[in-house]
Every structure is written in structure tokens, then in C-alpha cells.
N, C-alpha and C positions, 0 to 999 in steps of 0.2 A: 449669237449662238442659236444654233436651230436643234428640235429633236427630230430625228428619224426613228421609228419604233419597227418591231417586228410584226408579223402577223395576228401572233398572239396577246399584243400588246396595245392596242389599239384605245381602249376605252381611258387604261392608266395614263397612257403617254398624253394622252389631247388633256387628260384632268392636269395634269404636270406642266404644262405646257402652257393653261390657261392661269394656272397660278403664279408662271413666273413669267406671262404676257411674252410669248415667245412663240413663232410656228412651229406645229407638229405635222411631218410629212412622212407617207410609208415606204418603207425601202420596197422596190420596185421588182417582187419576186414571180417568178413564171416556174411552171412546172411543167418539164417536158414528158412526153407517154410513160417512159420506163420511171417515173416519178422522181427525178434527178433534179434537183433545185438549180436554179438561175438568179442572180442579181446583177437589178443595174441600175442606177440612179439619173435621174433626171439633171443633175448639176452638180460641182465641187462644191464641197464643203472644208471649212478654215477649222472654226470651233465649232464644233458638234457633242450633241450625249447622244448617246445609243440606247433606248430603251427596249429590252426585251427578255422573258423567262425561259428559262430553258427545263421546258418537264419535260420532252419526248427527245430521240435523236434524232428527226426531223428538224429542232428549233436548237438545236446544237448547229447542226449543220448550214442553215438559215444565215447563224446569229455569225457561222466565220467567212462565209462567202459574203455577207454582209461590210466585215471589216475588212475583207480585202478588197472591198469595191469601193471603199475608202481609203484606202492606201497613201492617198493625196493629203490628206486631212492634216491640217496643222496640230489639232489635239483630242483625242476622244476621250471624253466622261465614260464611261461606259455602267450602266444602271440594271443589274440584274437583278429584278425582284424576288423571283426564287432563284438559286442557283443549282441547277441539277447535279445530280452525281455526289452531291457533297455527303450522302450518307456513306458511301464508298471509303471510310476515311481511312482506314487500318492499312496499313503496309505489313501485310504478312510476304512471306514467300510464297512465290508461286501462284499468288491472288493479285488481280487488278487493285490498283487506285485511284479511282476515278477521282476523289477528293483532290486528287494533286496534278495528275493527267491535262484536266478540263481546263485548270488556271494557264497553266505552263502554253496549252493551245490558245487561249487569249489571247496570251502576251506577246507570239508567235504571228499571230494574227493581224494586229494593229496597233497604230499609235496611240496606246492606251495611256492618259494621264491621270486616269482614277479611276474607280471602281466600287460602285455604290450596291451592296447586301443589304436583306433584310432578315433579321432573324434567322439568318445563317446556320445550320446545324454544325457547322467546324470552321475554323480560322480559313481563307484561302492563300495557299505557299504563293504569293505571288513578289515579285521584286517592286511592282504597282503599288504606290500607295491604296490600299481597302478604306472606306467609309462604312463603317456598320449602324444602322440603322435598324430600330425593334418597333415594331405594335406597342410594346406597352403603353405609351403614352394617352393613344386614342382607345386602346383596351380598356384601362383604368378608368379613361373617364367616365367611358359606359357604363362598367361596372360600380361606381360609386351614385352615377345618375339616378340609375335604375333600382339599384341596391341597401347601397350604402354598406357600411363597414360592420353592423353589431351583428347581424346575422349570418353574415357568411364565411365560408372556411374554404381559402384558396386550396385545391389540391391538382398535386405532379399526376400523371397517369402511369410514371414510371421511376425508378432512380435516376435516369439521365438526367430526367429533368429537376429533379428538387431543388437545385440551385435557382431556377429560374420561377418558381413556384414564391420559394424564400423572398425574393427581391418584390415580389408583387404583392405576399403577404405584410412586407416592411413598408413599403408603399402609402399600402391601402391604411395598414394600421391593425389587421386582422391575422388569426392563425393560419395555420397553412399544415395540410396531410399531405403522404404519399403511397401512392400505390406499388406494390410489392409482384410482378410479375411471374409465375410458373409455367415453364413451356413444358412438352414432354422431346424425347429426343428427336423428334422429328419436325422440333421447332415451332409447335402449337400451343396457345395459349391455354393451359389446365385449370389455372385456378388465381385469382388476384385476392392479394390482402391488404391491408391499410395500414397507416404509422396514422392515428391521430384521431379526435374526437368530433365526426361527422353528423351523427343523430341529430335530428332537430334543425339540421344547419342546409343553408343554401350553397353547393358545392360549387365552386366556381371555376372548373376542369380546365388547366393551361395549357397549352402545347404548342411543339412551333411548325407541325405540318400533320392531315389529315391526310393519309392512302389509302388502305382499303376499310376502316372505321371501326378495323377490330380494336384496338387498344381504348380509344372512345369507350366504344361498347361496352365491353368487360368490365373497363373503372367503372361508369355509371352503375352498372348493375350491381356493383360490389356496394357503392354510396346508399344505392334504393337499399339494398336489402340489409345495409347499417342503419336504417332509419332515417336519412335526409328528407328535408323536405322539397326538394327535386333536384336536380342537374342540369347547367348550366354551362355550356363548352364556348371557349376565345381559343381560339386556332388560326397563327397566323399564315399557313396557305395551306388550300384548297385541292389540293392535289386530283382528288376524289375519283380513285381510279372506278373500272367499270364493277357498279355493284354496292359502293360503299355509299351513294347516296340512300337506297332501297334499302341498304342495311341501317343506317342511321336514322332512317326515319321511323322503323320499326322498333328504336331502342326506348331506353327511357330516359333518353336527354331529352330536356325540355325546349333548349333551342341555342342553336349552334349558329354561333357568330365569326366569321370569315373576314381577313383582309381583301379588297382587289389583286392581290402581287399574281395572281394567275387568275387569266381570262375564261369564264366557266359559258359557254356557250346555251348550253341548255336550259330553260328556266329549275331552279332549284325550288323545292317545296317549303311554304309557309315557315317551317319549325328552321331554315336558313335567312342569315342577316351579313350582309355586306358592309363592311365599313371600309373607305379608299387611306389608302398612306400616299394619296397625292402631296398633301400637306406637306409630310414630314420628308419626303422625297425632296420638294422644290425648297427648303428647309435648307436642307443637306446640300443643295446647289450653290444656293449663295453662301452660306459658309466655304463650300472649297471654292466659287470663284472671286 
């Protein structure tokens, strides 16, 4: 088995690739003037994984021109670190669902034999067996290294998440708050309240994707001005649209810890930390093969 990765993928897939002693090669992409992507590969491929994230429609676009220049391929792993569009999940009327859209284009796409997420924001409607894979594992452990359990108090930034706050609280051995969100009707954040006893305590802020670093923001502030003794954010991708780094670094998180599942080009500021889910990826491989 060989990996091919996408543009944006480059650093994860050779880490993936060197843990499960395997070549990693780039699908062979051109950009013509009107910035219309091209793919082509250098040789057939039998068994193949595909690694690559899709945060822009660029790397959407990439990732199916990709699998149809595979088309030959005996079987595709296919490894989407982040999966875009999946906040998209609601089936209203008359509204997009990109949550269900994006899979269905996959499947449509290529000889997909699996499908490896990470910390997923929604299930993917796919007929493809899914492999879901979470940070916590390499979260926790930092968090316990560094930490430990008697001072700190796992908190959600939101109701969505308190399920997942709970699981890391159960975990670690430790309490766990959650932040209570107020928008005004025009969808803005007014005011954040808490479920829980933070004073005194190292808040250890969980989430499974950073955009523009408002919801960050607001929890912390709400933590500082309940008395903690600082904030602490595990965020498993990095999204960090234009602005929300400059904002984050201006808050009062103390330091914000990041998976690899998206390739951050720019160098990021001190108060950001990297941790790869190479590991748990190449993991995840030899279990399914």
C-alpha cells in the first residue's frame, strides 16, 4: 500500500507513512490561469490511502479530481483529517446540507473501501464503512503530564459539546463545567455563563475545531473573570480563519494546543502547540487492514 496526500497534507501524510514504513507520494496537481485544478499521477495504484483535509472548496475539488485519477485503483482507504462542510448538518427545507452532500460526492467519486475521521463534528451518511478517530487519547496525555487531575476542571465552550467535555472529565478523574452561550438576533455572541465550579481551578477548554476564536475567547473570559487560575484550550483542528489567530493571542488563554489534522502554513505564535495524530491514524490502518 502506498499514501498519496493532497496539497494540504503533506507534513501528516510522510508522518503516517513513516510510522507504518510505507512511501508517501503527492498527487500530481497543476493549476491552470483561470485557477481550474488538474490531476495526474505518475503510476497505477492497487491499494492506496488518500490522505487529505478538506477546509476550503479548492481542497474539496482537489480531493475528487484526485479520486477520479484513481479510478483504477483496486481499493481506497480514504483518511480525511478534518472533514469539511460537516457543520452543515441540518436538513431544513430549502437550506443546503453539505454534511450529507460532501459524503454522497465521495462515494461517487472513487473506490472508497474505508474512511478514516477525526473528531468528526456529525456522523458521515456514507454506505463506506467510517473509522472515527478522536485526539483525546494524545489530549489526555498532555494534559495529565503537565497537569494532572486535582487542579483542573475540564470545561465545554458550549452545550454541543458537554458530552465530550464529560468523557474527558471521566477520563482524567476530574470535574467538568459548561458554557452557556447568548447571541443577540443577529447571531452575535452577548454574554457566556457557566454550569460549574471554576474559581481557583486550571480550566482545561475542549473543543473539536477553532474558526474564527470567538467562542474560545468569550469562555476564557467568562473562566478569568470567575476566578481561575488561567485557561488552557485542546482543540482538535485548527481551522484559524483570517484574524482568529491575532484574536487569540490577544485573549486570556494561556496556551492553545492544536492537532496536525490541518496544515497551518504560517508560523503560529508562542502561546500555540502542535501535537500530530500521526500515531493514532497509522493505528487506525492496521486495524482495518
Amino acid at each position: 500500500m502506498d499514501i498519496v496526500y493532497t496539497r494540504n497534507s503533506k507534513e501528516l501524510a510522510k508522518a503516517i507513512a513513516k510510522d507504518l514504513n510505507i512511501t508517501a507520494v503527492p498527487a500530481g496537481v497543476r493549476v491552470f490561469h483561470n485557477k481550474e485544478l488538474y490531476v495526474s499521477l505518475e503510476k497505477s495504484f492497487g491499494h492506496v490511502m488518500v490522505v487529505g483535509s478538506t477546509v476550503t472548496s479548492d481542497d474539496w475539488i482537489e480531493l475528487f479530481l484526485l479520486l477520479d485519477a484513481m479510478k483504477n485503483a483496486s481499493s481506497i482507504i480514504l483518511c480525511l483529517p478534518y472533514l469539511g462542510y460537516s457543520r452543515q448538518d441540518r436538513q431544513n427545507r430549502n437550506e443546503s446540507f453539505g454534511a450529507g452532500l460532501f459524503p454522497k460526492l465521495l462515494e461517487s467519486a472513487g473506490n472508497i473501501s474505508g474512511c478514516i475521521v477525526l473528531d468528526n463534528h456529525c456522523e458521515p451518511p456514507m454506505h463506506t464503512p467510517v473509522y472515527h478517530i478522536s485526539a483525546q487519547k494524545i489530549f489526555e496525555a498532555d494534559i495529565i503530564t503537565k497537569y494532572g487531575a486535582e487542579q483542573i476542571i475540564v470545561v465545554s465552550p458550549d452545550l454541543g459539546g458537554a458530552y465530550r467535555a464529560d468523557a474527558y472529565a471521566r477520563s482524567i478523574g476530574c470535574n467538568f463545567a459548561i458554557c452557556n452561550k447568548a447571541r443577540s438576533i443577529f447571531g452575535d455572541l452577548k454574554k457566556v455563563d457557566y454550569f460549574g465550579k471554576v474559581d481557583n481551578r486550571i480550566c482545561i477548554v475542549i473543543d473539536d475545531m477553532i474558526d474564527s476564536g470567538a467562542t474560545l475567547c468569550h469562555a476564557a473570559d467568562a473562566m478569568h473573570r470567575a476566578g481561575s487560575k488561567f485557561v488552557i484550550a485542546y482543540v482538535s483542528h485548527g481551522i484559524l480563519s483570517d484574524g482568529a489567530v491575532e484574536k487569540l493571542e490577544k485573549s486570556d488563554i494561556s496556551e492553545i494546543i492544536i492537532s496536525d489534522s490541518i496544515e497551518i502554513s504560517r508560523q503560529l505564535p508562542e502561546k500555540f502547540r502542535k501535537l500530530s495524530i500521526a500515531s493514532l491514524i497509522a493505528e487506525e490502518v492496521r486495524y482495518i487492514m
